[in-house]
mmCIF file as gemmi writes it, N, C-alpha and C atoms, coordinates in Angstrom:
data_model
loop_
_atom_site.group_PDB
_atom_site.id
_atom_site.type_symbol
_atom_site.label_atom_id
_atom_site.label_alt_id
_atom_site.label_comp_id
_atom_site.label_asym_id
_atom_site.label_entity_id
_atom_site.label_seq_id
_atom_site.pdbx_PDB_ins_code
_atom_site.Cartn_x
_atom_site.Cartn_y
_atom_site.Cartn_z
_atom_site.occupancy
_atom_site.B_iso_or_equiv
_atom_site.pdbx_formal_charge
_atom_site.auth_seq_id
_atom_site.auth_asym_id
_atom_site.pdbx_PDB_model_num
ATOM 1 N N . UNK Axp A 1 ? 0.201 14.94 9.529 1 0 ? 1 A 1
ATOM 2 C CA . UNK Axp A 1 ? 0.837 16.021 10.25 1 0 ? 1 A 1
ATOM 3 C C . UNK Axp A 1 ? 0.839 15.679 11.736 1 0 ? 1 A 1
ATOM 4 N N . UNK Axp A 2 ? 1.839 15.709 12.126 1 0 ? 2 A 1
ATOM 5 C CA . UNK Axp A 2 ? 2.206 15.551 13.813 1 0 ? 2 A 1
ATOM 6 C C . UNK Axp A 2 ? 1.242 16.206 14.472 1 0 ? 2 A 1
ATOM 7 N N . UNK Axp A 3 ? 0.38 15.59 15.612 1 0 ? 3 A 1
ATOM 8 C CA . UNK Axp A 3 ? 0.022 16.586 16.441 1 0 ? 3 A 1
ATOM 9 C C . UNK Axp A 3 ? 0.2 16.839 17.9 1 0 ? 3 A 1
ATOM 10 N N . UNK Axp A 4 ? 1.662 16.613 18.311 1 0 ? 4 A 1
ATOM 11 C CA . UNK Axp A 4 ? 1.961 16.574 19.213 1 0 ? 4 A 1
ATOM 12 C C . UNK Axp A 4 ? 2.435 15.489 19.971 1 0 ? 4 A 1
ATOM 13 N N . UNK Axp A 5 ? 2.933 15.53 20.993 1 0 ? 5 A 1
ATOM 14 C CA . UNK Axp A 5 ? 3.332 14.258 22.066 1 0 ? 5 A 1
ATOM 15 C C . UNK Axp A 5 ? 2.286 13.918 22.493 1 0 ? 5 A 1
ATOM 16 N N . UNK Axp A 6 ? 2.181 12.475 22.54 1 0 ? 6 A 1
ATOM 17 C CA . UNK Axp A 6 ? 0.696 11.574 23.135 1 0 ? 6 A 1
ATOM 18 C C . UNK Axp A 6 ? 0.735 12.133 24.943 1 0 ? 6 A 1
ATOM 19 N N . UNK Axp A 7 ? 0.107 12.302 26.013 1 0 ? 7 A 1
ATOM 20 C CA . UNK Axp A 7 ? 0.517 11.581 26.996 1 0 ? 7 A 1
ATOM 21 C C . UNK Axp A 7 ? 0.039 10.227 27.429 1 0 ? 7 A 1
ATOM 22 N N . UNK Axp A 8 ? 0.337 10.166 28.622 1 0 ? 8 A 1
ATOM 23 C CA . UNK Axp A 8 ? 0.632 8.362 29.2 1 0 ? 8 A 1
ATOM 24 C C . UNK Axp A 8 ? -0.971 8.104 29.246 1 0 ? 8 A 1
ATOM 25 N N . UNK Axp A 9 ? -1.603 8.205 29.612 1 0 ? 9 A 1
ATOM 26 C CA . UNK Axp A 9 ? -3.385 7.642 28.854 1 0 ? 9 A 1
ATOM 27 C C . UNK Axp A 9 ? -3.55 7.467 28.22 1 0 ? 9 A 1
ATOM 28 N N . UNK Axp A 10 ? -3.054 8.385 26.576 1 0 ? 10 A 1
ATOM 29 C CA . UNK Axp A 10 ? -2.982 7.74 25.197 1 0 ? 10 A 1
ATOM 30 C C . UNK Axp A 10 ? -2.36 7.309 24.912 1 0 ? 10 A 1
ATOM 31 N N . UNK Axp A 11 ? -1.391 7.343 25.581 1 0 ? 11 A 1
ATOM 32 C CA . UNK Axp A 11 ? -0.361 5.887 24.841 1 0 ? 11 A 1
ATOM 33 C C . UNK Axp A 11 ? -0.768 4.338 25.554 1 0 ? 11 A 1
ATOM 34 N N . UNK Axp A 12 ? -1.071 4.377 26.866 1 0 ? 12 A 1
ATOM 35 C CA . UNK Axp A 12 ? -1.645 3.341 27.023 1 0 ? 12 A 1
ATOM 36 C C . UNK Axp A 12 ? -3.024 3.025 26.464 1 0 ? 12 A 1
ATOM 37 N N . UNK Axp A 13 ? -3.655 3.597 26.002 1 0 ? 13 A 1
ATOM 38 C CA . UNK Axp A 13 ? -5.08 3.509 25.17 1 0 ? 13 A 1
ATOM 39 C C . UNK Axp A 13 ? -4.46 2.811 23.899 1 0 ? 13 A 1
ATOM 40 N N . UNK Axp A 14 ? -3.604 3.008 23.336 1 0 ? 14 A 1
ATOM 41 C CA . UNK Axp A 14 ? -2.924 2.707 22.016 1 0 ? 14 A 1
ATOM 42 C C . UNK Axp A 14 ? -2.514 1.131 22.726 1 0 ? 14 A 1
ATOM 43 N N . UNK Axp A 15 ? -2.088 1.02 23.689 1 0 ? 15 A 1
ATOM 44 C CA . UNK Axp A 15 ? -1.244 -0.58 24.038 1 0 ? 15 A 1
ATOM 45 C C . UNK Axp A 15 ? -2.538 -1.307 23.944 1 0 ? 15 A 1
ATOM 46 N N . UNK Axp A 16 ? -3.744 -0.83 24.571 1 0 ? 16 A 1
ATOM 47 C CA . UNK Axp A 16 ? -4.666 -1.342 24.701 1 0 ? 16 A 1
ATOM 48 C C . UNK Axp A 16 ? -5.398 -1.943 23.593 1 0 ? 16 A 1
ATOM 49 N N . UNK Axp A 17 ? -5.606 -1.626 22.829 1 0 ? 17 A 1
ATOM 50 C CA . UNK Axp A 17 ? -6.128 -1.196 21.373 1 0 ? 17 A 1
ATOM 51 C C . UNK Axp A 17 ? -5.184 -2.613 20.488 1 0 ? 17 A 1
ATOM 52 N N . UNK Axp A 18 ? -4.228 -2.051 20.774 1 0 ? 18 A 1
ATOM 53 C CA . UNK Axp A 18 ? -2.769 -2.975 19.799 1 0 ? 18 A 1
ATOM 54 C C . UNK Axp A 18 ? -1.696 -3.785 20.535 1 0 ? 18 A 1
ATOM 55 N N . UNK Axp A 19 ? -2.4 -5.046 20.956 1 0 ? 19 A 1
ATOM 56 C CA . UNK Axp A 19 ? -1.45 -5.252 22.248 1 0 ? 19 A 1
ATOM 57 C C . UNK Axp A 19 ? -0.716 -6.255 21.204 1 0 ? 19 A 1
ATOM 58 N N . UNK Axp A 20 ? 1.026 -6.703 21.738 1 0 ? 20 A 1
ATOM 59 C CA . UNK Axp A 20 ? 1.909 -7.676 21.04 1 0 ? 20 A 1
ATOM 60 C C . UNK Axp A 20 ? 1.006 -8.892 20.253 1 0 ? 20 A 1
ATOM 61 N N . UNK Axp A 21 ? 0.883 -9.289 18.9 1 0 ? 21 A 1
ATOM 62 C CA . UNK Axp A 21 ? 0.489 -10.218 18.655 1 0 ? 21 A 1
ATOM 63 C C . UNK Axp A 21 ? -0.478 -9.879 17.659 1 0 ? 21 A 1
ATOM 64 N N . UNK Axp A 22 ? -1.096 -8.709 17.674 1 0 ? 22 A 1
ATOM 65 C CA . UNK Axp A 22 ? -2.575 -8.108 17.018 1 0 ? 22 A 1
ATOM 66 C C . UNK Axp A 22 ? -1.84 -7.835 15.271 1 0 ? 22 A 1
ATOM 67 N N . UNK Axp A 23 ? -2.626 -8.366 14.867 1 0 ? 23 A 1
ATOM 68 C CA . UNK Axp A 23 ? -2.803 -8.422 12.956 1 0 ? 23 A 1
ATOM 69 C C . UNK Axp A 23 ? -3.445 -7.33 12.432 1 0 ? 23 A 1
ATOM 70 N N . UNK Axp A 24 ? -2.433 -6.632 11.521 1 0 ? 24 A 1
ATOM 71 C CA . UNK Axp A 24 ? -2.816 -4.994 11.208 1 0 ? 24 A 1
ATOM 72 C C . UNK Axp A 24 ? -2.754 -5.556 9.507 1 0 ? 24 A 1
ATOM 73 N N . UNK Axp A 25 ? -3.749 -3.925 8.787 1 0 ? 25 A 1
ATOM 74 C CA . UNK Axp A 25 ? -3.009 -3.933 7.867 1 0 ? 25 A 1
ATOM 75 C C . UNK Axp A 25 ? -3.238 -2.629 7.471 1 0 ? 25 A 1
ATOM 76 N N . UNK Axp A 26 ? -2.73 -2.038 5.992 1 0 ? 26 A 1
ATOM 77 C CA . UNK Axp A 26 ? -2.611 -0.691 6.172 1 0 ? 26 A 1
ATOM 78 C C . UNK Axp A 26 ? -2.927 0.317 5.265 1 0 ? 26 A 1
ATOM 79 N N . UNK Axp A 27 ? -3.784 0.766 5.375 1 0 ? 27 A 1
ATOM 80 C CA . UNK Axp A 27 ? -4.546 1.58 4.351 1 0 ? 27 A 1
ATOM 81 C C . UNK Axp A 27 ? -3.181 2.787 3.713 1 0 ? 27 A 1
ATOM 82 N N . UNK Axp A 28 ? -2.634 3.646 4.369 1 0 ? 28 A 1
ATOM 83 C CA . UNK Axp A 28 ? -2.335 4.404 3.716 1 0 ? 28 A 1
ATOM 84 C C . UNK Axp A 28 ? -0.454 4.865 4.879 1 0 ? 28 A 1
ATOM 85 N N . UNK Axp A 29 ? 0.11 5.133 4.262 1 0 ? 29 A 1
ATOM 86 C CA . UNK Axp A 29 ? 1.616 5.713 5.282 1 0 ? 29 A 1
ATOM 87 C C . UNK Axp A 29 ? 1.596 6.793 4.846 1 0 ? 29 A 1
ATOM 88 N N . UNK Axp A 30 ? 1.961 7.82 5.343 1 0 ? 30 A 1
ATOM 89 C CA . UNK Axp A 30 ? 2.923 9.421 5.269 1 0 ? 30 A 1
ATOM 90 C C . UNK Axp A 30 ? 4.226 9.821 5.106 1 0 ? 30 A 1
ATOM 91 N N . UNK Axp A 31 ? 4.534 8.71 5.171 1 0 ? 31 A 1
ATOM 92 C CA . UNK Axp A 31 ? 6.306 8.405 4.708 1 0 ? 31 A 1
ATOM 93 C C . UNK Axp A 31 ? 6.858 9.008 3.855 1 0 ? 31 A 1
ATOM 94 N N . UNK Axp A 32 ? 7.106 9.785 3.393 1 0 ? 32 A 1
ATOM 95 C CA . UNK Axp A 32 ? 7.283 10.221 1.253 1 0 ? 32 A 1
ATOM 96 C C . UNK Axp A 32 ? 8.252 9.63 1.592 1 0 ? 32 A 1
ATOM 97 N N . UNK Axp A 33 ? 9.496 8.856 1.741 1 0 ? 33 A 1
ATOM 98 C CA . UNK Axp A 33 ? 10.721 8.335 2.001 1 0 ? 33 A 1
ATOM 99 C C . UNK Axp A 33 ? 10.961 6.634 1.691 1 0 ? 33 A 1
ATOM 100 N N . UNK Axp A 34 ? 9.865 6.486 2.837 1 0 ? 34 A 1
ATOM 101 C CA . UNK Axp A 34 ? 10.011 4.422 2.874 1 0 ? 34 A 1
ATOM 102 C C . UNK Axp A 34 ? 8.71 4.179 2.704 1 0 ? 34 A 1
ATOM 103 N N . UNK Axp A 35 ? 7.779 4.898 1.963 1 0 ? 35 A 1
ATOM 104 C CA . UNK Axp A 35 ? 6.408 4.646 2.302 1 0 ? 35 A 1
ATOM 105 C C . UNK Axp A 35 ? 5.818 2.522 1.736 1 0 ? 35 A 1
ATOM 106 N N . UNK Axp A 36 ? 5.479 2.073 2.961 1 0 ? 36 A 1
ATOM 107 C CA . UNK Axp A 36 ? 4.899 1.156 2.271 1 0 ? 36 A 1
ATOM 108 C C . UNK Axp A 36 ? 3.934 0.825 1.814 1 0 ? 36 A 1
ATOM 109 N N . UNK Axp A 37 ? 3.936 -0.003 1.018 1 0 ? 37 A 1
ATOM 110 C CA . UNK Axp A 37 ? 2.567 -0.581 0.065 1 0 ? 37 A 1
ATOM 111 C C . UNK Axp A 37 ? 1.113 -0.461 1.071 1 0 ? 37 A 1
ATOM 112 N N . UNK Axp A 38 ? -0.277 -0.2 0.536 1 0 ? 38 A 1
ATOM 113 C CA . UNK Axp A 38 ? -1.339 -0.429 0.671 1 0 ? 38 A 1
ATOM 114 C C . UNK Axp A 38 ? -1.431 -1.502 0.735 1 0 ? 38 A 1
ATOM 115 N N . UNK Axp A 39 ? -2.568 -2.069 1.754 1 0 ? 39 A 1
ATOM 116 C CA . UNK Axp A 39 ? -2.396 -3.481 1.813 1 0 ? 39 A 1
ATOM 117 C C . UNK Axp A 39 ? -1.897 -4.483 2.347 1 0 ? 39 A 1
ATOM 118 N N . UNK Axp A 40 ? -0.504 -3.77 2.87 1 0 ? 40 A 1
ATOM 119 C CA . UNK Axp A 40 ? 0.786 -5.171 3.287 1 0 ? 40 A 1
ATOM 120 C C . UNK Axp A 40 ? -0.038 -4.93 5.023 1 0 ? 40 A 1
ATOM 121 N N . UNK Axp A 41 ? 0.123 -6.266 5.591 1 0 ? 41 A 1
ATOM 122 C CA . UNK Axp A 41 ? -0.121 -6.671 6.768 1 0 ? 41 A 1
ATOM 123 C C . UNK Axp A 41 ? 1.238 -6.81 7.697 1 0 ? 41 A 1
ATOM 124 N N . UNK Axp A 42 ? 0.706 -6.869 8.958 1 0 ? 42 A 1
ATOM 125 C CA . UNK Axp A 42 ? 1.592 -6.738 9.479 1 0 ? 42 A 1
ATOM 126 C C . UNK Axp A 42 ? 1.349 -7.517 10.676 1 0 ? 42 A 1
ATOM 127 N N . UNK Axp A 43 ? 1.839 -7.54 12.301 1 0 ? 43 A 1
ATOM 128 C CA . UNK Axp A 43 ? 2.116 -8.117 13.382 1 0 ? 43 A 1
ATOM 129 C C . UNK Axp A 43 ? 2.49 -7.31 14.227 1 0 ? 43 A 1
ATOM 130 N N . UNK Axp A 44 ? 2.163 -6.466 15.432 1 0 ? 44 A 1
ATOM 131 C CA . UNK Axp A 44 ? 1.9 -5.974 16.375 1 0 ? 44 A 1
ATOM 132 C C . UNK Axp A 44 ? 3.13 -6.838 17.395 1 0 ? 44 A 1
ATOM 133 N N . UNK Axp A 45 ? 4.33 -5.809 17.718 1 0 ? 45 A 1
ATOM 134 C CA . UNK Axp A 45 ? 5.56 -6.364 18.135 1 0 ? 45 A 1
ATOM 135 C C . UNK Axp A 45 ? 5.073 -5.454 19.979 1 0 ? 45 A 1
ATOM 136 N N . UNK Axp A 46 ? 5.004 -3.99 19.859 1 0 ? 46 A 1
ATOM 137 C CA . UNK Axp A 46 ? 5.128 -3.505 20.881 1 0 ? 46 A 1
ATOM 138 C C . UNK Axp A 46 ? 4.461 -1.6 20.217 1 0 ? 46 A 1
ATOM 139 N N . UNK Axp A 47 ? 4.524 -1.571 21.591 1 0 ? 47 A 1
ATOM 140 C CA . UNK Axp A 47 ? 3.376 0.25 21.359 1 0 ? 47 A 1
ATOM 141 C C . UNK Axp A 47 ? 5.022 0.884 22.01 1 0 ? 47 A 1
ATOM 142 N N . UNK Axp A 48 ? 5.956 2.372 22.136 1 0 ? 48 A 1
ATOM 143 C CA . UNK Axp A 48 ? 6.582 2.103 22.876 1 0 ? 48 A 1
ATOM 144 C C . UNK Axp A 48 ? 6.287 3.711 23.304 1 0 ? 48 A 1
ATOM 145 N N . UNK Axp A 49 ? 7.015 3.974 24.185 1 0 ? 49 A 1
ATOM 146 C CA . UNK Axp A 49 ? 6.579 5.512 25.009 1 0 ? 49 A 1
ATOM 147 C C . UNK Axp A 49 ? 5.906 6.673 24.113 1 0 ? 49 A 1
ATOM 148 N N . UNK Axp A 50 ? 5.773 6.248 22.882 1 0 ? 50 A 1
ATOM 149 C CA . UNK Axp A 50 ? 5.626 7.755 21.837 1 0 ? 50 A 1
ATOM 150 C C . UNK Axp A 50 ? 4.412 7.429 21.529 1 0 ? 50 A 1
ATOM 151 N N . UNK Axp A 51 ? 3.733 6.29 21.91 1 0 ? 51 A 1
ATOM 152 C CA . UNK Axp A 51 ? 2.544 6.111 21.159 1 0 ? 51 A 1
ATOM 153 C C . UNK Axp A 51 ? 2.845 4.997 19.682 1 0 ? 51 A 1
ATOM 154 N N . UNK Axp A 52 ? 3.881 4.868 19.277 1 0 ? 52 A 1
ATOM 155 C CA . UNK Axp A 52 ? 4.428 4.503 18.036 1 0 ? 52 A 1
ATOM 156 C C . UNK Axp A 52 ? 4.291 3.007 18.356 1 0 ? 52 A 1
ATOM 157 N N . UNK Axp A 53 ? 3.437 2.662 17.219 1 0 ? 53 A 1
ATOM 158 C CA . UNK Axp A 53 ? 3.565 0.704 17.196 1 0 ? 53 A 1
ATOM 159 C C . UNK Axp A 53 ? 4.292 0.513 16.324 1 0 ? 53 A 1
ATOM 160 N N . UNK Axp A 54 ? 5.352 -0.164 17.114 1 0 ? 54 A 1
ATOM 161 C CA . UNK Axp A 54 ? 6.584 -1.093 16.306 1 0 ? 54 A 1
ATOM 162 C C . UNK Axp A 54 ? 5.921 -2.821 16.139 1 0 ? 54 A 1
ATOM 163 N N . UNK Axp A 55 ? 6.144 -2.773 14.699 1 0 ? 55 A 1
ATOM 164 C CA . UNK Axp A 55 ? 5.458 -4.401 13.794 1 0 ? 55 A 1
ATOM 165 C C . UNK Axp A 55 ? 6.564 -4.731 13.373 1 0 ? 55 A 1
ATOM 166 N N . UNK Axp A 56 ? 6.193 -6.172 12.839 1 0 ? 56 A 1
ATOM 167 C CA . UNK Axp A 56 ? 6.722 -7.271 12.379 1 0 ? 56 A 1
ATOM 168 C C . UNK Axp A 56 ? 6.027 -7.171 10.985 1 0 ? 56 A 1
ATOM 169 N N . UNK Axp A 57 ? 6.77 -6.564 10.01 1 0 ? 57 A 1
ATOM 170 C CA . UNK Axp A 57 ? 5.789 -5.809 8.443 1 0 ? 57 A 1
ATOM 171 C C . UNK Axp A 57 ? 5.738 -7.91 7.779 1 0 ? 57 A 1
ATOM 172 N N . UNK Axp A 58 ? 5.004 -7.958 6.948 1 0 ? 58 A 1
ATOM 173 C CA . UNK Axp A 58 ? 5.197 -9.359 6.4 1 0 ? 58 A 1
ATOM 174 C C . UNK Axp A 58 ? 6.02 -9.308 5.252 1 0 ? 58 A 1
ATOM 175 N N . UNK Axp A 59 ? 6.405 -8.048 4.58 1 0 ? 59 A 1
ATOM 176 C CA . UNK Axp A 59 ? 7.337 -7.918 3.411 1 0 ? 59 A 1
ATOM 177 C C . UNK Axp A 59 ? 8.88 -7.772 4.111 1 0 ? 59 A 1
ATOM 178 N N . UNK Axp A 60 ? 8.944 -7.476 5.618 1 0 ? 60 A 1
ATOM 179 C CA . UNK Axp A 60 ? 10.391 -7.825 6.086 1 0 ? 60 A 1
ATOM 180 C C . UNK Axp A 60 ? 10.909 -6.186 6.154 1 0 ? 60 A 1
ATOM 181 N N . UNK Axp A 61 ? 9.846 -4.672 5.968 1 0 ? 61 A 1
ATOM 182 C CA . UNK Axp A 61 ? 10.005 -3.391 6.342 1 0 ? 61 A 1
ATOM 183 C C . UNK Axp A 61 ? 10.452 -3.546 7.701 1 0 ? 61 A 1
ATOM 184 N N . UNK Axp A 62 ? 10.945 -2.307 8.574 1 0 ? 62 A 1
ATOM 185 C CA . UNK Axp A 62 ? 10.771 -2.208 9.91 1 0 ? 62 A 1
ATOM 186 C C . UNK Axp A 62 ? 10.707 -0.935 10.459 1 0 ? 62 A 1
ATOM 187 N N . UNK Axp A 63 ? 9.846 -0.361 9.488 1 0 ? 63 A 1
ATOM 188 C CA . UNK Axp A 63 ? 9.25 1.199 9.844 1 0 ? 63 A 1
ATOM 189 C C . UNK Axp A 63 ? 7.886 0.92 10.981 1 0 ? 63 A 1
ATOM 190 N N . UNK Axp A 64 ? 7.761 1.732 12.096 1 0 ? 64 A 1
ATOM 191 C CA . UNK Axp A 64 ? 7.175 2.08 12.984 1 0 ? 64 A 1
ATOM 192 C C . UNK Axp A 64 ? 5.41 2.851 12.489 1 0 ? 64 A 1
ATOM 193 N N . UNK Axp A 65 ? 4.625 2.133 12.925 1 0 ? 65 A 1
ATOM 194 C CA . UNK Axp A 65 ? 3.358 3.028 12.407 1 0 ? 65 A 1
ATOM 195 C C . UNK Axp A 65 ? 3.181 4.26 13.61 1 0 ? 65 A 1
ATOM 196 N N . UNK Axp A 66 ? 2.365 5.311 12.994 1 0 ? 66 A 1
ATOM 197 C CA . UNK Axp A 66 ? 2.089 6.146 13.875 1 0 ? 66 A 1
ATOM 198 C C . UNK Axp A 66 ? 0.899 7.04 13.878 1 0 ? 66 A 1
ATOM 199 N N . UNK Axp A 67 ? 0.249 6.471 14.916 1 0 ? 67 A 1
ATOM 200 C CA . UNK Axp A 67 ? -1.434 6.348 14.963 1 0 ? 67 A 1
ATOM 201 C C . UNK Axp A 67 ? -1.657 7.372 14.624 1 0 ? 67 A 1
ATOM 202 N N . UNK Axp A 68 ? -1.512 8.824 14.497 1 0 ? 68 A 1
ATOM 203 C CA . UNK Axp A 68 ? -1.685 10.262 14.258 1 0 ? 68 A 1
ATOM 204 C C . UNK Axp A 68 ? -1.663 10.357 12.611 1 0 ? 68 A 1
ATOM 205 N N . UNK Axp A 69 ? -0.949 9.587 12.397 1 0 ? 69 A 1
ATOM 206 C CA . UNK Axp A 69 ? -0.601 9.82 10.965 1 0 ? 69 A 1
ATOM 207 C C . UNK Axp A 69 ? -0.584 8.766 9.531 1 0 ? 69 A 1
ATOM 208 N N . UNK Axp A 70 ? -0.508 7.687 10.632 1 0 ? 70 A 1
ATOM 209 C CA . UNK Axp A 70 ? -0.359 6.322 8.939 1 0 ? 70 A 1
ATOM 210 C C . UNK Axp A 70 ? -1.732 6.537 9.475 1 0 ? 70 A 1
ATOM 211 N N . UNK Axp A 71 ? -2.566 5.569 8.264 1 0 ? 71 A 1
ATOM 212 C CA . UNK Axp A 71 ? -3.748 4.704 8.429 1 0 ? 71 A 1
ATOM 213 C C . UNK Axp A 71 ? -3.514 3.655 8.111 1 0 ? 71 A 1
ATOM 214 N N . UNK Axp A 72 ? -4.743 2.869 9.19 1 0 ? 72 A 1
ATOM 215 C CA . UNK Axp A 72 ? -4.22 1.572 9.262 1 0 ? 72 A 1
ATOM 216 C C . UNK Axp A 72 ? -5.607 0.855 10.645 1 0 ? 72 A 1
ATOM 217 N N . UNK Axp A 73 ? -5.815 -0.297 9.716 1 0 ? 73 A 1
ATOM 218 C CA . UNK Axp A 73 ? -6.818 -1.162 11.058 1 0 ? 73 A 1
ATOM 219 C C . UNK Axp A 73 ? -7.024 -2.746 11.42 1 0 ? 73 A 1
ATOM 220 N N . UNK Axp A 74 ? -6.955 -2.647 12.343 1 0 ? 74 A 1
ATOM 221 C CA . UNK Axp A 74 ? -7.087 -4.381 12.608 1 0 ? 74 A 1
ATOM 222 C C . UNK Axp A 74 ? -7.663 -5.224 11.816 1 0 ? 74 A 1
ATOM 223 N N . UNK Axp A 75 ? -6.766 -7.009 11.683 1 0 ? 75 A 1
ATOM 224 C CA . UNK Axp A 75 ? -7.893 -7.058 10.962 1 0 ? 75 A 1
ATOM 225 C C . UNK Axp A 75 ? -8.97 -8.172 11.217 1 0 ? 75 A 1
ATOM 226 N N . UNK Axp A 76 ? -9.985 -8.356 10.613 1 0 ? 76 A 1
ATOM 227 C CA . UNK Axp A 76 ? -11.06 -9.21 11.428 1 0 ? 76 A 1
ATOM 228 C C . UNK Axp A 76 ? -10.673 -10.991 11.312 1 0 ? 76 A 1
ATOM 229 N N . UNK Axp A 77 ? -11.367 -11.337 12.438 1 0 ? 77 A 1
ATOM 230 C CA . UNK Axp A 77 ? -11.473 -12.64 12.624 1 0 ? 77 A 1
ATOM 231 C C . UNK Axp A 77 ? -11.031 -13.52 11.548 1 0 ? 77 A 1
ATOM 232 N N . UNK Axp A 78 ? -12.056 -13.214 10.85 1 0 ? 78 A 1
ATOM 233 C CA . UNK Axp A 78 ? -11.953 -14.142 9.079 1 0 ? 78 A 1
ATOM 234 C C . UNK Axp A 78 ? -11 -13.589 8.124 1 0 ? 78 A 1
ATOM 235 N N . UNK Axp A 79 ? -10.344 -12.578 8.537 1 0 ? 79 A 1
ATOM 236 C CA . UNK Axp A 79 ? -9.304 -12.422 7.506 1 0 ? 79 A 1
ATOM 237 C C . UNK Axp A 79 ? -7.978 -13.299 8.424 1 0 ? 79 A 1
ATOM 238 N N . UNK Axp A 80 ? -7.663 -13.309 9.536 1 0 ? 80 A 1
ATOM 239 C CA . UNK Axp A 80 ? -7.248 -13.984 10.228 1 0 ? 80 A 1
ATOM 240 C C . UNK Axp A 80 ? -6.714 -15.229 10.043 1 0 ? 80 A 1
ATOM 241 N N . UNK Axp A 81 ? -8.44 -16.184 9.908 1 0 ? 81 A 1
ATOM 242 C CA . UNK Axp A 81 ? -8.599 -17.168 9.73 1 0 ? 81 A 1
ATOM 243 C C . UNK Axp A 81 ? -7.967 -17.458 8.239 1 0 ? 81 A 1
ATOM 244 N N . UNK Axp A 82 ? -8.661 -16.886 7.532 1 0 ? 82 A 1
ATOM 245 C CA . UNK Axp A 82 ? -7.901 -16.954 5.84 1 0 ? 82 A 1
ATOM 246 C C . UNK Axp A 82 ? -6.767 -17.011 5.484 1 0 ? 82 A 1
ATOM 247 N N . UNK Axp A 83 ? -5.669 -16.216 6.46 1 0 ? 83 A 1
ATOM 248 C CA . UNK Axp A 83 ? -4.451 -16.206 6.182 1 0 ? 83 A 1
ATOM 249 C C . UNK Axp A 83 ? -3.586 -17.851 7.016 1 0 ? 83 A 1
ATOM 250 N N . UNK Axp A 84 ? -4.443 -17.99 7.836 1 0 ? 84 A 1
ATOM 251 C CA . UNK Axp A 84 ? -4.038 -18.992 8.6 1 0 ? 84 A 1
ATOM 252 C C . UNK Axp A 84 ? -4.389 -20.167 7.84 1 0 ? 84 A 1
ATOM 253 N N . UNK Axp A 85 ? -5.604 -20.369 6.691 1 0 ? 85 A 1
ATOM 254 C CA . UNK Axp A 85 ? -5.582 -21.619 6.245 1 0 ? 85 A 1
ATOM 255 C C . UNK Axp A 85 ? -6.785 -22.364 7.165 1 0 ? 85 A 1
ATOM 256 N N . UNK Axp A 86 ? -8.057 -21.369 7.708 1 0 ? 86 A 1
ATOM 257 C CA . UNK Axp A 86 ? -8.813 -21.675 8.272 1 0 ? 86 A 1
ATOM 258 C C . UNK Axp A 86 ? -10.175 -21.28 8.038 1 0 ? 86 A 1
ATOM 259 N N . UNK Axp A 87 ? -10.354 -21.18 6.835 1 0 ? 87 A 1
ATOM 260 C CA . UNK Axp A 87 ? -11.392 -19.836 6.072 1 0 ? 87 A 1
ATOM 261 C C . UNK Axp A 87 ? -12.882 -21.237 6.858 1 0 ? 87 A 1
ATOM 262 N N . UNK Axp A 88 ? -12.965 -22.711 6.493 1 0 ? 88 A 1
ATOM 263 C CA . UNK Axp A 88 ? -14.066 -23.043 6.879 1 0 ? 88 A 1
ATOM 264 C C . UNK Axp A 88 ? -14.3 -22.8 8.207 1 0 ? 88 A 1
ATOM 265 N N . UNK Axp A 89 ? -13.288 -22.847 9.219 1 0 ? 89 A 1
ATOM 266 C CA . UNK Axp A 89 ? -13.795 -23.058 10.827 1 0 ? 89 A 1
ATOM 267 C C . UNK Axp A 89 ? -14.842 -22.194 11.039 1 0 ? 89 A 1
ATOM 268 N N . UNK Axp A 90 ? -15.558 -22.456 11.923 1 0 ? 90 A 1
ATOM 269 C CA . UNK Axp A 90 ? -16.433 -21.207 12.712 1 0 ? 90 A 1
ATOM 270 C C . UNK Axp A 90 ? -15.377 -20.524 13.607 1 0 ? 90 A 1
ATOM 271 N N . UNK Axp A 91 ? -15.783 -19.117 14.016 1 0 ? 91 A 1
ATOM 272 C CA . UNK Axp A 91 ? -14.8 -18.344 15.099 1 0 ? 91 A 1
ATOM 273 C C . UNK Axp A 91 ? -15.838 -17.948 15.87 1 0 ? 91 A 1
């Protein structure tokens, strides 16, 4: 459920948090419409005035997450690494 317009502190708290480049993935959407899969990962494109992070989905979606309402969390180092084909390195 919406809870309103972010202002400009929380939305920059959100850029902060999720800056271009950052590896998500996603527990749960609110979508009843385009909802996507549990699970699917994603790529951190841009945060833009609404608070709303626009990704790069890895299934090729281009629905907008929205911190109030999807769930969804970064993901760690070694999952990172794993997807990259780097599971022995140290980080």
């Amino acid at each position: 459920m919406t809870q309103g317009f972010l202002n400009r502190n929380q939305v920059e708290s959100i850029r902060q948090l999720y800056p271009p480049g950052t590896r998500i993935t996603l527990n749960r959407m609110s979508d009843p419409y385009s909802p996507v899969e549990p699970g699917t990962r994603r790529t951190v494109r841009y945060v833009d005035d609404a608070g709303q992070i626009g990704v790069a989905w890895d299934n090729g979606r281009s629905l907008s997450l929205i911190p109030q309402e999807d769930s969804f969390r970064k993901l760690t180092p070694q999952e990172i690494a794993r997807e990259q084909g780097m599971e022995g390195m140290k980080l």
